[in-house]
C-alpha positions as a Markdown table, in Angstrom:
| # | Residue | x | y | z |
|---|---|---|---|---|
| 1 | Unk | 181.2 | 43.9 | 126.9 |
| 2 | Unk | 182.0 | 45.0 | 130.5 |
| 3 | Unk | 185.3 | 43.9 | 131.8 |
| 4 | Unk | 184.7 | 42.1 | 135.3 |
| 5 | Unk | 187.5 | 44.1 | 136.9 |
| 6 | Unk | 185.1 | 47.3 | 136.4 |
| 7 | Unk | 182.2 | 45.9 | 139.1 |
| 8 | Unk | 185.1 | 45.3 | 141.3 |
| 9 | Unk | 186.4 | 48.7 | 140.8 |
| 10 | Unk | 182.7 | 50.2 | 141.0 |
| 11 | Unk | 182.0 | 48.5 | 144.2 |
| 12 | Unk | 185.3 | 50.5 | 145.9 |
| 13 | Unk | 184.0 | 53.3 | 143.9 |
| 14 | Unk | 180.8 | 53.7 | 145.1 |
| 15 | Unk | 180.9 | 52.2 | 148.5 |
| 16 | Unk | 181.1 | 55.2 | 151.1 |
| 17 | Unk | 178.3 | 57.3 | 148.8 |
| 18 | Unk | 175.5 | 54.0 | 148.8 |
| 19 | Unk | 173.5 | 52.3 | 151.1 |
| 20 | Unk | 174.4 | 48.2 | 151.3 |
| 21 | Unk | 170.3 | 47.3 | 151.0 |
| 22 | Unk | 168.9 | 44.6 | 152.8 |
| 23 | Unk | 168.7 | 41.3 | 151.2 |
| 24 | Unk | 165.1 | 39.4 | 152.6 |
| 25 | Unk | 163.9 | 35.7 | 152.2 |
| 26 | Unk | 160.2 | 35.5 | 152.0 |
| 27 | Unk | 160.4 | 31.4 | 153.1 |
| 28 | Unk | 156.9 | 31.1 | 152.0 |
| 29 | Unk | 157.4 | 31.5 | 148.6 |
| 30 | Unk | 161.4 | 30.9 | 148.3 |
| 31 | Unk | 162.0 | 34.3 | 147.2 |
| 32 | Unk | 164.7 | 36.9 | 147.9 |
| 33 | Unk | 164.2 | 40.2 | 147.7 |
| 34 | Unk | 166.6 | 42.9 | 146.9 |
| 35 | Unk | 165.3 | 46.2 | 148.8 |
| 36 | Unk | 166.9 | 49.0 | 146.4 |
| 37 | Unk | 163.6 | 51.1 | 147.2 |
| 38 | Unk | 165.9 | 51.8 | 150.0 |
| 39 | Unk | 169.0 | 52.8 | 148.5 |
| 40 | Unk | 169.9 | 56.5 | 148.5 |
| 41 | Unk | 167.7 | 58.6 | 145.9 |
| 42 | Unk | 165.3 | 56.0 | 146.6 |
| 43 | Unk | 166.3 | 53.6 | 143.4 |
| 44 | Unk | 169.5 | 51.7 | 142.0 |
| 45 | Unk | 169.8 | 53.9 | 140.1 |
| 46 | Unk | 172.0 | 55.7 | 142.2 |
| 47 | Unk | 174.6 | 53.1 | 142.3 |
| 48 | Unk | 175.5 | 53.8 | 138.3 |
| 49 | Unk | 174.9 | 57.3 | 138.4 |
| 50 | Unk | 177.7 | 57.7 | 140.8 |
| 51 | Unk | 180.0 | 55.2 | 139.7 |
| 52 | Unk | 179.9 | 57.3 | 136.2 |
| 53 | Unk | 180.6 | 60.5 | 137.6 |
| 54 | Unk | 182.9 | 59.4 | 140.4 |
| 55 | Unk | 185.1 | 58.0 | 137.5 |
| 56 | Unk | 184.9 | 61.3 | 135.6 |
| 57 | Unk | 188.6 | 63.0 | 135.4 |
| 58 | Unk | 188.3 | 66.7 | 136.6 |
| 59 | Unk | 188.3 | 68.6 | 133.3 |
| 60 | Unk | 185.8 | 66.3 | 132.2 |
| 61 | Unk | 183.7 | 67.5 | 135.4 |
| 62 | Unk | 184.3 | 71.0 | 134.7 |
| 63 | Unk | 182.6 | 70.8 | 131.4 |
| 64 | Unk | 179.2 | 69.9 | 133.0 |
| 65 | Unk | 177.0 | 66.6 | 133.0 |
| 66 | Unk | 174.2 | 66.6 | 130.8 |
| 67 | Unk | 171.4 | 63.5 | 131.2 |
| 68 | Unk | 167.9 | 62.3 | 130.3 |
| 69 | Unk | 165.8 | 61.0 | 133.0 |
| 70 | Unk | 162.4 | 59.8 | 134.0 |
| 71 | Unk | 163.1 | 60.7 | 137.4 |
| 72 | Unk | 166.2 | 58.5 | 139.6 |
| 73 | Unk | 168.8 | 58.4 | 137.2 |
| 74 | Unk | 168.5 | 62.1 | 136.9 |
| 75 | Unk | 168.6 | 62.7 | 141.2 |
| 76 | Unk | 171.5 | 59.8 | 141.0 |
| 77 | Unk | 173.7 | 61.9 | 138.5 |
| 78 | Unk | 172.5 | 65.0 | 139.9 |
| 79 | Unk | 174.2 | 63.8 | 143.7 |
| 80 | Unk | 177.5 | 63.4 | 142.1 |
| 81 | Unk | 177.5 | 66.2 | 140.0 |
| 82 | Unk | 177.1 | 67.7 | 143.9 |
| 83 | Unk | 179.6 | 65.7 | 145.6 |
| 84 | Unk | 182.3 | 66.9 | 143.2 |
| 85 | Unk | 180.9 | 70.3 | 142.1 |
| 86 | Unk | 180.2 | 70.0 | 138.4 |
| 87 | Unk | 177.2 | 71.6 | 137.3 |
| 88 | Unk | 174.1 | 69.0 | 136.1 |
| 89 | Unk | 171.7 | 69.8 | 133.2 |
| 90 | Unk | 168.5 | 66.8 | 133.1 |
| 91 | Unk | 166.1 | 66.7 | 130.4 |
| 92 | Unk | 162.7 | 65.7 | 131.2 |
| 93 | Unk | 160.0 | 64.3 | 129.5 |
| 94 | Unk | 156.6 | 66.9 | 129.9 |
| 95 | Unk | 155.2 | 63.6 | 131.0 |
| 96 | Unk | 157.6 | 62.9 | 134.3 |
| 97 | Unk | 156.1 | 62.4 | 137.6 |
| 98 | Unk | 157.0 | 65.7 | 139.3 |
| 99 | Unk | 158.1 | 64.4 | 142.5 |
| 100 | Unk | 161.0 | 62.7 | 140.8 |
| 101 | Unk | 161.4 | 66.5 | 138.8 |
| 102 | Unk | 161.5 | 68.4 | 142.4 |
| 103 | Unk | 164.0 | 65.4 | 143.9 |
| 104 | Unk | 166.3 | 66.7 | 140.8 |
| 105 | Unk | 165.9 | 70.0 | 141.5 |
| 106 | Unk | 166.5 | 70.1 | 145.3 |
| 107 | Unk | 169.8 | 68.4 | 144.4 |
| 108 | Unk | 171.0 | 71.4 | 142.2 |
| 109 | Unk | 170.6 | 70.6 | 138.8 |
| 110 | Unk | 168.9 | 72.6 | 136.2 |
| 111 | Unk | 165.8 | 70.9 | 134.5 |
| 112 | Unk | 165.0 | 70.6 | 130.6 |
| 113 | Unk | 161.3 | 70.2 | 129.9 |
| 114 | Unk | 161.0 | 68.7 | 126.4 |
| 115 | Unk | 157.5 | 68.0 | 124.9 |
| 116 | Unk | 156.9 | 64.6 | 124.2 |
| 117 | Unk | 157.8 | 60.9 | 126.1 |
| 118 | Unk | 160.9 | 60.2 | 127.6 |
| 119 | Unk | 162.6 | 59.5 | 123.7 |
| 120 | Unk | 162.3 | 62.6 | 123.1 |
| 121 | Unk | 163.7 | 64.1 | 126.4 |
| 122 | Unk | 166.8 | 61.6 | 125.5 |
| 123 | Unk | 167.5 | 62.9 | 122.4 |
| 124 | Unk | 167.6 | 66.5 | 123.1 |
| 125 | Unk | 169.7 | 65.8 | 126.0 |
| 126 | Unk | 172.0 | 64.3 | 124.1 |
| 127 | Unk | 172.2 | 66.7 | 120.9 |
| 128 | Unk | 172.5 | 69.3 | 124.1 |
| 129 | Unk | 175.7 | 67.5 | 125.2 |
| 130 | Unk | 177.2 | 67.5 | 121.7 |
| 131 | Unk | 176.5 | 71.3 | 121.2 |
| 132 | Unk | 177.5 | 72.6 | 124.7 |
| 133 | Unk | 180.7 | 70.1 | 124.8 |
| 134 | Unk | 179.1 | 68.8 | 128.0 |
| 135 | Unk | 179.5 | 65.2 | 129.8 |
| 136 | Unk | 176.4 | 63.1 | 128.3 |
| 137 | Unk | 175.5 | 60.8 | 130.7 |
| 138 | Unk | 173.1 | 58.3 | 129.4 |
| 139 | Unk | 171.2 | 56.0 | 132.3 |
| 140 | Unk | 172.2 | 52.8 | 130.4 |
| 141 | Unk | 173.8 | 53.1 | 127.3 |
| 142 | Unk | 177.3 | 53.6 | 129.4 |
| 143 | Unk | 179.9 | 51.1 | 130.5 |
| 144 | Unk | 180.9 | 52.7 | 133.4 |
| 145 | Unk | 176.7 | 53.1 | 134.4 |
| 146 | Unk | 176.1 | 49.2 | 133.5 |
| 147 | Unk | 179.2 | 48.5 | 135.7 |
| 148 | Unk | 177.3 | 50.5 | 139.0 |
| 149 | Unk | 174.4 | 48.1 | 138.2 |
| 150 | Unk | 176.0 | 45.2 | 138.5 |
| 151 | Unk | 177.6 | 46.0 | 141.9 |
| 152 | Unk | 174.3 | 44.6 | 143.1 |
| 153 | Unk | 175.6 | 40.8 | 142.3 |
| 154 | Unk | 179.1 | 41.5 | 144.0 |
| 155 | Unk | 177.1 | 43.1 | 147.1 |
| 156 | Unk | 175.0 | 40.3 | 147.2 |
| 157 | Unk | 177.0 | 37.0 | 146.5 |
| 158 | Unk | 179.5 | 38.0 | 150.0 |
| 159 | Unk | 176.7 | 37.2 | 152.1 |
| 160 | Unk | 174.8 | 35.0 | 150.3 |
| 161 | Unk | 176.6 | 32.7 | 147.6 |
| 162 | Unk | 174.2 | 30.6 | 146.7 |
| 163 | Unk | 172.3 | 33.3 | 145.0 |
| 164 | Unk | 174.7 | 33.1 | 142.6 |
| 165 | Unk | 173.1 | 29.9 | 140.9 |
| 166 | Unk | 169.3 | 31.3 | 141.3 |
| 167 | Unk | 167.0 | 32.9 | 139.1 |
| 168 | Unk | 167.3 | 36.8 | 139.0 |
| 169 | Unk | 164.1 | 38.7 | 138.3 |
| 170 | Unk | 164.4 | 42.3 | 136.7 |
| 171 | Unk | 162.8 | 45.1 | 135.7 |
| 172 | Unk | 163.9 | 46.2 | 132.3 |
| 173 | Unk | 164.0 | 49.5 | 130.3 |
| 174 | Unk | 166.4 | 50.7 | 128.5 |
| 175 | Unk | 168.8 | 47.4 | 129.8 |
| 176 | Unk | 171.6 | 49.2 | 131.7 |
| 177 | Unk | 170.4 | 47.0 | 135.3 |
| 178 | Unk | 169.7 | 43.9 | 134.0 |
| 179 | Unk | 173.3 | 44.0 | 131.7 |
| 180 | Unk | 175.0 | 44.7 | 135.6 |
| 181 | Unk | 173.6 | 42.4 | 136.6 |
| 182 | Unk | 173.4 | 39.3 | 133.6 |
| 183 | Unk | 177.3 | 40.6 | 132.8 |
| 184 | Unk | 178.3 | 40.4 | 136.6 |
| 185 | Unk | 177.2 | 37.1 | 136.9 |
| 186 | Unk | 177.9 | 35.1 | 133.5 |
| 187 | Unk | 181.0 | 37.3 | 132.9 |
| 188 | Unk | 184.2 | 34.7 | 132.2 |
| 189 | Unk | 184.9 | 35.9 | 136.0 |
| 190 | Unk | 181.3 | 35.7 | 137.6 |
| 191 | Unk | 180.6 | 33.5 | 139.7 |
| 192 | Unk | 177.1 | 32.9 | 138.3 |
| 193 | Unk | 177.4 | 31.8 | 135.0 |
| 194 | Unk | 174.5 | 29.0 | 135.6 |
| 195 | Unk | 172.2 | 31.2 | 137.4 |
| 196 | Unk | 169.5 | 32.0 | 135.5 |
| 197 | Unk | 168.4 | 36.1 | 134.6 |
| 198 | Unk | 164.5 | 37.1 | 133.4 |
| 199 | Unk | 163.6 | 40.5 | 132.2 |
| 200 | Unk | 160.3 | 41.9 | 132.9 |
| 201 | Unk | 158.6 | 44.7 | 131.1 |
| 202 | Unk | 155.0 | 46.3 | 131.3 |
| 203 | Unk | 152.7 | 45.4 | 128.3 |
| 204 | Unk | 152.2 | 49.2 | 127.8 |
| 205 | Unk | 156.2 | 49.9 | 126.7 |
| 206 | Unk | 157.9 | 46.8 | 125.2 |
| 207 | Unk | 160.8 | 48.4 | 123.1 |
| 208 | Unk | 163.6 | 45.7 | 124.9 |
| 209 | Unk | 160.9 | 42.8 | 124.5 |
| 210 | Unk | 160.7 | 43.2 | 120.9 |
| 211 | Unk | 164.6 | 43.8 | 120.2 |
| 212 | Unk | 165.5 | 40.2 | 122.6 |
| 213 | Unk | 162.9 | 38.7 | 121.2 |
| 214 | Unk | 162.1 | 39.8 | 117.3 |
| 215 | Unk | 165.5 | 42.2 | 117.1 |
| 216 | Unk | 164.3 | 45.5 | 116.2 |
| 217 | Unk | 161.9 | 48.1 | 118.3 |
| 218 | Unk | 159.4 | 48.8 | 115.0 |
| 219 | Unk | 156.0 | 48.5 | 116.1 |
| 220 | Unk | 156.7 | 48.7 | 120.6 |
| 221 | Unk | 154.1 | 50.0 | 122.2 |
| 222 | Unk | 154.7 | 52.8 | 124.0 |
| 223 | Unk | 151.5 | 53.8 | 126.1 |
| 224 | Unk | 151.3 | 55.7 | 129.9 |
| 225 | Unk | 152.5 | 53.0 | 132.5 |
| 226 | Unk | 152.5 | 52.7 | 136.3 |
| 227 | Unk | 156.1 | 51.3 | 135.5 |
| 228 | Unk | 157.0 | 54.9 | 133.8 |
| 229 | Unk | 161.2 | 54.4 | 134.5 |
| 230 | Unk | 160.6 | 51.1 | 131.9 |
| 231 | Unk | 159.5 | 53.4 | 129.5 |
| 232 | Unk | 160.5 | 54.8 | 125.8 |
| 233 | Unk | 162.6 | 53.7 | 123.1 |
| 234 | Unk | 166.0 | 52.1 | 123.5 |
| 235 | Unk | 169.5 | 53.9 | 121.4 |
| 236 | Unk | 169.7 | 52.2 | 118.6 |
| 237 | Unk | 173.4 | 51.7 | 119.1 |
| 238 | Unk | 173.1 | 51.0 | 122.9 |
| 239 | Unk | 175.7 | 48.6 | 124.8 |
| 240 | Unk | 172.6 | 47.3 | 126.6 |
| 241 | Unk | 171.2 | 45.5 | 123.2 |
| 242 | Unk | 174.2 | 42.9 | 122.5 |
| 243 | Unk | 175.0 | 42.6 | 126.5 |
| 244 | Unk | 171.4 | 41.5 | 127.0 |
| 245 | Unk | 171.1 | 39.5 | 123.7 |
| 246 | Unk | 174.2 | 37.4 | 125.3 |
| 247 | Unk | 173.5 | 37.2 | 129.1 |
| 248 | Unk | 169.7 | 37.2 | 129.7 |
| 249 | Unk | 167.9 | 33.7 | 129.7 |
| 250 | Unk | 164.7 | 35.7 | 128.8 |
| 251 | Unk | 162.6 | 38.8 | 128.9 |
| 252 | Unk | 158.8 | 38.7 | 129.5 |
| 253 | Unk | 155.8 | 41.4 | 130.3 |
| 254 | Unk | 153.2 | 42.0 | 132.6 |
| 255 | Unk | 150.0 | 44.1 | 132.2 |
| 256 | Unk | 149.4 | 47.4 | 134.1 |
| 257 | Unk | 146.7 | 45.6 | 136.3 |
| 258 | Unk | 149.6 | 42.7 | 137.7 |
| 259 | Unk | 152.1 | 45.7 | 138.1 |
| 260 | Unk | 149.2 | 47.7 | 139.9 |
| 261 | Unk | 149.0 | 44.2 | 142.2 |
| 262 | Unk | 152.1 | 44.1 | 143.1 |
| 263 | Unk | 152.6 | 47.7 | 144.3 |
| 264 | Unk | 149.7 | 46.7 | 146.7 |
| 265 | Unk | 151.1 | 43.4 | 147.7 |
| 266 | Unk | 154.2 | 44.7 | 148.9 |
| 267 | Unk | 152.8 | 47.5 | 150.5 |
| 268 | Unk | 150.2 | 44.3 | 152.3 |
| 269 | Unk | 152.3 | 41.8 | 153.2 |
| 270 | Unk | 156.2 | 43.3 | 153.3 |
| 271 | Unk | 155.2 | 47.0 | 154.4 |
| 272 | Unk | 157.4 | 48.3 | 151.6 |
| 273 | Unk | 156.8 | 51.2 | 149.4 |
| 274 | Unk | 157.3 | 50.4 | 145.9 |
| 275 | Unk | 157.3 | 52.3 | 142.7 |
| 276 | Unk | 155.5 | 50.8 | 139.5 |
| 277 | Unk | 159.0 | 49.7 | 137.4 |
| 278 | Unk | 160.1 | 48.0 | 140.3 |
| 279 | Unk | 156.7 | 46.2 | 140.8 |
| 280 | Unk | 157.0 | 44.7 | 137.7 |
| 281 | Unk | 160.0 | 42.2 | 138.6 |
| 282 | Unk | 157.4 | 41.3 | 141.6 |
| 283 | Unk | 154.4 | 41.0 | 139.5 |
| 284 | Unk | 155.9 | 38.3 | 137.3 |
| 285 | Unk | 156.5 | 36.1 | 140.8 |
| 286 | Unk | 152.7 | 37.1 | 141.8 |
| 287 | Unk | 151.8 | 36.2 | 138.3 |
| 288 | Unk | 153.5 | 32.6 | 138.5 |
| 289 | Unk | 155.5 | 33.5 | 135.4 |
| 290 | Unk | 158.7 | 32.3 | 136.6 |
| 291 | Unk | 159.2 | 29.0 | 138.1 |
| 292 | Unk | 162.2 | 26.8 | 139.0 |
| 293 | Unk | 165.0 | 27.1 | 141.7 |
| 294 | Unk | 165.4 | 29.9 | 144.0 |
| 295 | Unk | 164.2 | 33.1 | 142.7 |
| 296 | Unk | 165.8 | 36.7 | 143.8 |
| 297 | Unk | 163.6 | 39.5 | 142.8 |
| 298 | Unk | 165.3 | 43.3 | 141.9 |
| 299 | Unk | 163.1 | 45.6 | 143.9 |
| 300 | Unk | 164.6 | 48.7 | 141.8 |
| 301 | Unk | 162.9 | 52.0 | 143.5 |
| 302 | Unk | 160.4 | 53.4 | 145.4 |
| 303 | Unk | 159.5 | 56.9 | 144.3 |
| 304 | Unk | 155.7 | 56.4 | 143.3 |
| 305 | Unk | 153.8 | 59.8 | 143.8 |
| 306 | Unk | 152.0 | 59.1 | 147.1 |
| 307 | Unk | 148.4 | 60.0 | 145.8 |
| 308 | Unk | 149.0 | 57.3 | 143.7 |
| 309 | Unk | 150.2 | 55.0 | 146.0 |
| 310 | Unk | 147.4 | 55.3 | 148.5 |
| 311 | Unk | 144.9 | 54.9 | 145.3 |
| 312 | Unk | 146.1 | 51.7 | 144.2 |
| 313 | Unk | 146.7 | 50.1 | 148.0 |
| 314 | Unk | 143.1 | 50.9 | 148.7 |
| 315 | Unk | 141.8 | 49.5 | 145.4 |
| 316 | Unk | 143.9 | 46.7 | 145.8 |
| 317 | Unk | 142.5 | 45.8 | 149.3 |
């Protein structure tokens, strides 16, 4: 598990390179929102990214960082490879929106394009790291990553404690936010350990949902989805599996069309920009799938391709 003393140590870590993201009520619905679509790279992921290569000594730098990305871990790892000059090698998936692939790019790494989903971009990144004596940097199966995460609950509980006893809504891939977050709370030194934490996945990639809930991956779907950073099988051996099996109340899904929904609805009524695996934690509050005290929804990113963007706000009135 993840000593408490690391998200305190992250938060110092981290805190002159990320942007403290505003924290909304929406007193309609008694919901909180957690704006990461605004954090630098445009996603959370950011916050673990650089905590991991921050806490890299210097000859571990100079080997290189290797990763596998859909997209913002790879710009979040790529931005501390820059801001302490070690080179950074991301493997992509063929099937990665190519925004997120240019985002890496401009910040100096050097792109992988492996055939196949993002499972397969994960496993030659890491049998890359092995061969080349590189830095693997995986965008969840890490302590040091899961420990970035969960400064979101330290950030969070000095302005408003009382979250610390709601019900946290999060989008969930491979598990490296939601452990932060579940461990940061219910941790023997949170200060949360009766708040509440809900996973949500998309219908079309339910690896997570099947190991919390059945505890094994065999027979996931794994089908294109708006919410493509949920995506793709989880390490067998990940950190996430047992953190999550411990910490997190429950973890549901939502279809394409709810996650589709609630990419509009934010756009409609909060004039936020919000990528599909972030709309997911919103589209189980749209879809009345979580109920009880105060809820405090995880925005995670906001790098949707903004064709697609425009498509769905139009469809979606």
């Amino acid at each position: 598990m993840i000593p408490y003393t690391w998200f305190e140590q992250a938060c110092l870590r981290i805190a002159a390179h990320i942007k403290r993201t505003p924290l909304t009520f929406d007193s309609a619905n008694n919901w909180y929102f957690k704006w990461e679509n605004q954090q630098v790279t445009g996603s959370f992921k950011a916050r673990g990214a650089l905590n991991k290569v921050l806490s890299l000594e210097p000859w571990e730098r100079e080997q290189g960082i290797v990763t596998a990305s859909a997209g913002n871990h790879g710009q979040g790892v790529a931005l501390g490879g820059k801001m302490v000059m070690a080179s950074v090698t991301v493997f992509v998936s063929e099937t990665a929106v190519p925004e997120k692939i240019q985002a890496i790019r401009n910040l100096g790494a050097k792109i992988h394009t492996v055939a196949g989903g993002y499972e397969a971009a994960e496993c030659a990144g890491i049998e890359y790291a092995a061969t080349t004596g590189s830095i693997w940097v995986s965008a969840y199966n890490d302590g040091q990553v899961i420990a970035g995460q969960g400064t979101i609950v330290l950030e969070d509980q000095a302005d408003w404690p009382q979250l610390s006893h709601a019900t946290w809504v999060v989008p969930v891939g491979g598990g490296g936010l939601i452990s932060g977050i579940a461990a940061a709370l219910k941790s023997d030194q949170g200060k949360g350990r009766d708040a509440r934490v809900i996973g949500v996945q998309s219908q079309a990639s339910t690896f997570m949902h099947r190991l919390f809930h059945l505890g094994k991956q065999e027979g996931a779907l794994d089908l294109p989805s708006l919410a493509d950073g949920l995506a793709g099988a989880v390490e067998n051996n990940s950190i996430t599996i047992p953190i999550v099996k411990k910490y997190v109340d429950d973890l549901i899904l939502v279809s394409e069309e709810e996650i589709a929904q609630a990419i509009a609805f934010a756009w409609h009524n909060y004039r936020e920009k919000i990528e599909g695996s972030a709309a997911a934690a919103l589209a189980a509050l749209l879809q009345r799938k979580i109920s009880g005290r105060t809820v405090i929804c995880l925005i995670s990113g906001g790098n949707i391709q903004p064709g697609v963007h425009q498509r769905i706000v139009a469809s979606q009135g």
